[in-house]
N, C-alpha and C positions, 0 to 999 in steps of 0.2 A: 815350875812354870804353871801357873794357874790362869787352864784355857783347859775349856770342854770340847773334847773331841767330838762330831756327830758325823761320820760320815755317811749315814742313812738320810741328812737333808740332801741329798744329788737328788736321792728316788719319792720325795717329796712333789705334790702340785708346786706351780710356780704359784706367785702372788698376783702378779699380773690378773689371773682369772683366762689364759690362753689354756688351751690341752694339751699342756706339756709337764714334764718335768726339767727340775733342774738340770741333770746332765745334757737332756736335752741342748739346754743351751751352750752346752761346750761341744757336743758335737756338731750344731750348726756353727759356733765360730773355726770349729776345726776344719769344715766342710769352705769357709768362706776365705782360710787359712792356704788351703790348697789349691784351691780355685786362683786365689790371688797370686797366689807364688808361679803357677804355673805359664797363667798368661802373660805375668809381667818378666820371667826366664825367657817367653819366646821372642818376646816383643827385645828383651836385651838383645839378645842373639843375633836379632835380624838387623837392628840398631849397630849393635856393636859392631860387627861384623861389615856392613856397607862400610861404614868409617874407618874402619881398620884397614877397611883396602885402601882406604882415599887416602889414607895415609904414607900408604907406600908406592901411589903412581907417579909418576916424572911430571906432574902437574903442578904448577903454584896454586892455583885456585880449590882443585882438590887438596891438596895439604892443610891450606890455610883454613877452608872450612873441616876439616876433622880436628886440626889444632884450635879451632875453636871453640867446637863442641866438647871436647874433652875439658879445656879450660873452664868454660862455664858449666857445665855440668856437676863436673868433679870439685868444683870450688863451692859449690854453695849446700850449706845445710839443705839435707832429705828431706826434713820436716817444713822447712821454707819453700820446697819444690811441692810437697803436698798442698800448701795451703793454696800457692801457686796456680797449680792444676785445678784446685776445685772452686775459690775464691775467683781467681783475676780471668785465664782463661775463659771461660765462658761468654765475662762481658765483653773480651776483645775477636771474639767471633762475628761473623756477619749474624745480624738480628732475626735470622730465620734460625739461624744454626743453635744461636744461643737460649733463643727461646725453647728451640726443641730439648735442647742438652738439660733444660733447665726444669723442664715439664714431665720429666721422667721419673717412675717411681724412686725416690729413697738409693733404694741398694743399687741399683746400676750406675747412679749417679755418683753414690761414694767408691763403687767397684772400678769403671772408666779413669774417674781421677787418680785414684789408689793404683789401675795397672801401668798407666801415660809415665804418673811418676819414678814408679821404683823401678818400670820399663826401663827409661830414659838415662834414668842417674844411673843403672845399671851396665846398660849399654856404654858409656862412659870408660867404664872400667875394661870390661870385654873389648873395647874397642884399642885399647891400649894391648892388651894380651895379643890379640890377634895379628898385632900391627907386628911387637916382637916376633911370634910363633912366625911371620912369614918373612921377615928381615932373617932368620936363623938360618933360611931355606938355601942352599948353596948357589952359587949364578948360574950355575951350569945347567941349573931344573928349568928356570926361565932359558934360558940359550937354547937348550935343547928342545924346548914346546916349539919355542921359535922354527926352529932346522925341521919340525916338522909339520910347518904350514899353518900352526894354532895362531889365531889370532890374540892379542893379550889377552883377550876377556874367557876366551874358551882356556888359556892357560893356568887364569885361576883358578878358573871354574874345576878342569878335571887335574892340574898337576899341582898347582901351589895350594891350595886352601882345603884337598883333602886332607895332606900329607901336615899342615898345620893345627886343624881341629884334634889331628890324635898324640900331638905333639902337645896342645895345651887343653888337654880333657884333666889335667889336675887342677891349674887354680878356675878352670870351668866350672868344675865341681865344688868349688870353696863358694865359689860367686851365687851359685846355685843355694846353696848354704845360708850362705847370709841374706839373698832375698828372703829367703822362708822368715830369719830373726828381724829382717826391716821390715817383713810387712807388718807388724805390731805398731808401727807409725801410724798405719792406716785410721787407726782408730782415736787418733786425733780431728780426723773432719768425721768418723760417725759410722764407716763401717764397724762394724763390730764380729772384728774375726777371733782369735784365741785369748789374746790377753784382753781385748775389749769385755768380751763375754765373762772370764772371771771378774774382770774387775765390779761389773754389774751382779753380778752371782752374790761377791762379796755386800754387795750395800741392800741386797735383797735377804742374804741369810745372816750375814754376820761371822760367818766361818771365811776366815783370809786364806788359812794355814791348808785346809782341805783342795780347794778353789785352786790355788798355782802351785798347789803339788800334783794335780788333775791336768795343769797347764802345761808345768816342764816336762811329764812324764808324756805327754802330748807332743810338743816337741821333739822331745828325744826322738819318740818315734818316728814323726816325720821325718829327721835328721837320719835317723838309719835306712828307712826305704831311700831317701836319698844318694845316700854314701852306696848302698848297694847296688840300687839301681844305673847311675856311674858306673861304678866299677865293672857289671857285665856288661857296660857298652865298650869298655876300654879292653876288656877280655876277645871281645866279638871283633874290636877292630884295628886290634892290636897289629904290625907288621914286626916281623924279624929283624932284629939289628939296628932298630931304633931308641933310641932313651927311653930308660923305665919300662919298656916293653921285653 
């Protein structure tokens, strides 16, 4: 194969004429990697999770909107939800809102749309998990809240949906996962988180091969502080005599 290795272009000025180096710029997309993964994980969570419940109360109208939400969520291309969030959104806001949303530097603008989206489609999924995790739950755990004065909502609150987040802390953790490899969509409307940055890296140095072997081994990384950091929650909140616990 004839290709010149140079891995001393990372510790190179950029061209730009900014005070950076190269690597530089993969550590800000890695910084903007994390960032993004992490708000759009809580924003699934708390997304998913409402809808999961609405999913399993003796209501038609709470069914019918979390069956809705799932359906259109989960049916439509990530990257059609991206364009979505940043493109149409805005203009269909009221005209104070949109103006502001629209007056904001750069990065917040691509970060807001980037967490709404992979938030949302996210929460989709998790909302489906959740829904099983507490349909698993025996009748007896709700009868029993019941017999002792819990009103439904205190029932979730402390007997069903603990005893479900430790039940489904694995495909949590998958979901978890794969936001970090969706948020690389982002950098279709212009953040520029990990693969954004090499890819810019590459039309700046010309070395491809350096640039997303700097990216995957980035990743990986990420993906282990992940998988790890799960697993000591699943350790910490494990009960006796439960699955997989």
């Amino acid at each position: 194969m004839d290709y010149r290795w140079h891995w001393g272009v990372l510790l190179q000025p950029v061209a730009t004429g900014e005070p950076a180096i190269y690597v530089d710029w993969l550590l800000s997309g890695l910084a903007n990697t994390v960032e993004l993964t992490l708000f759009a994980f809580a924003l699934a969570l708390v997304i998913g999770t409402a809808f999961g419940v609405m999913r399993t109360l003796p209501n038609r109208i709470a069914n019918a909107a979390g069956t809705a939400y799932v359906s259109i969520f989960r049916g439509v291309p990530l990257i059609v939800q991206f364009f979505i969030w940043f493109f149409v959104v805005p203009e269909l806001l009221p005209t104070a809102m949109g103006d502001w949303l629209k007056s904001l530097p750069s990065h917040p603008q691509f970060l807001i749309a980037s967490v709404l989206s992979l938030g949302v489609y996210t929460g989709s999924r998790i909302c489906e998990q959740v829904r099983a995790g507490i349909r698993a739950r025996p009748p007896g755990q709700m009868h029993a809240a019941f017999a002792l004065g819990l009103t439904r909502a205190q029932a979730y609150r402390y007997v069903l949906l603990p005893v479900t987040f430790r039940t489904i802390l694995s495909p949590l953790t998958s979901e978890f996962l794969v936001i970090s490899k969706n948020s690389a969509v982002a950098s279709t409307i212009g953040l520029l988180e990990l693969s954004g940055q090499a890819r810019q890296l590459v039309d700046y140095t010309a070395q491809p091969y350096e640039s997303f072997i700097c990216v995957t081994l980035s990743y990986m990384a990420l993906n282990f502080v992940i998988l790890h950091g799960m697993g000591w929650i699943r350790r910490r909140t494990a009960l006796p005599g439960m699955i997989g616990d």
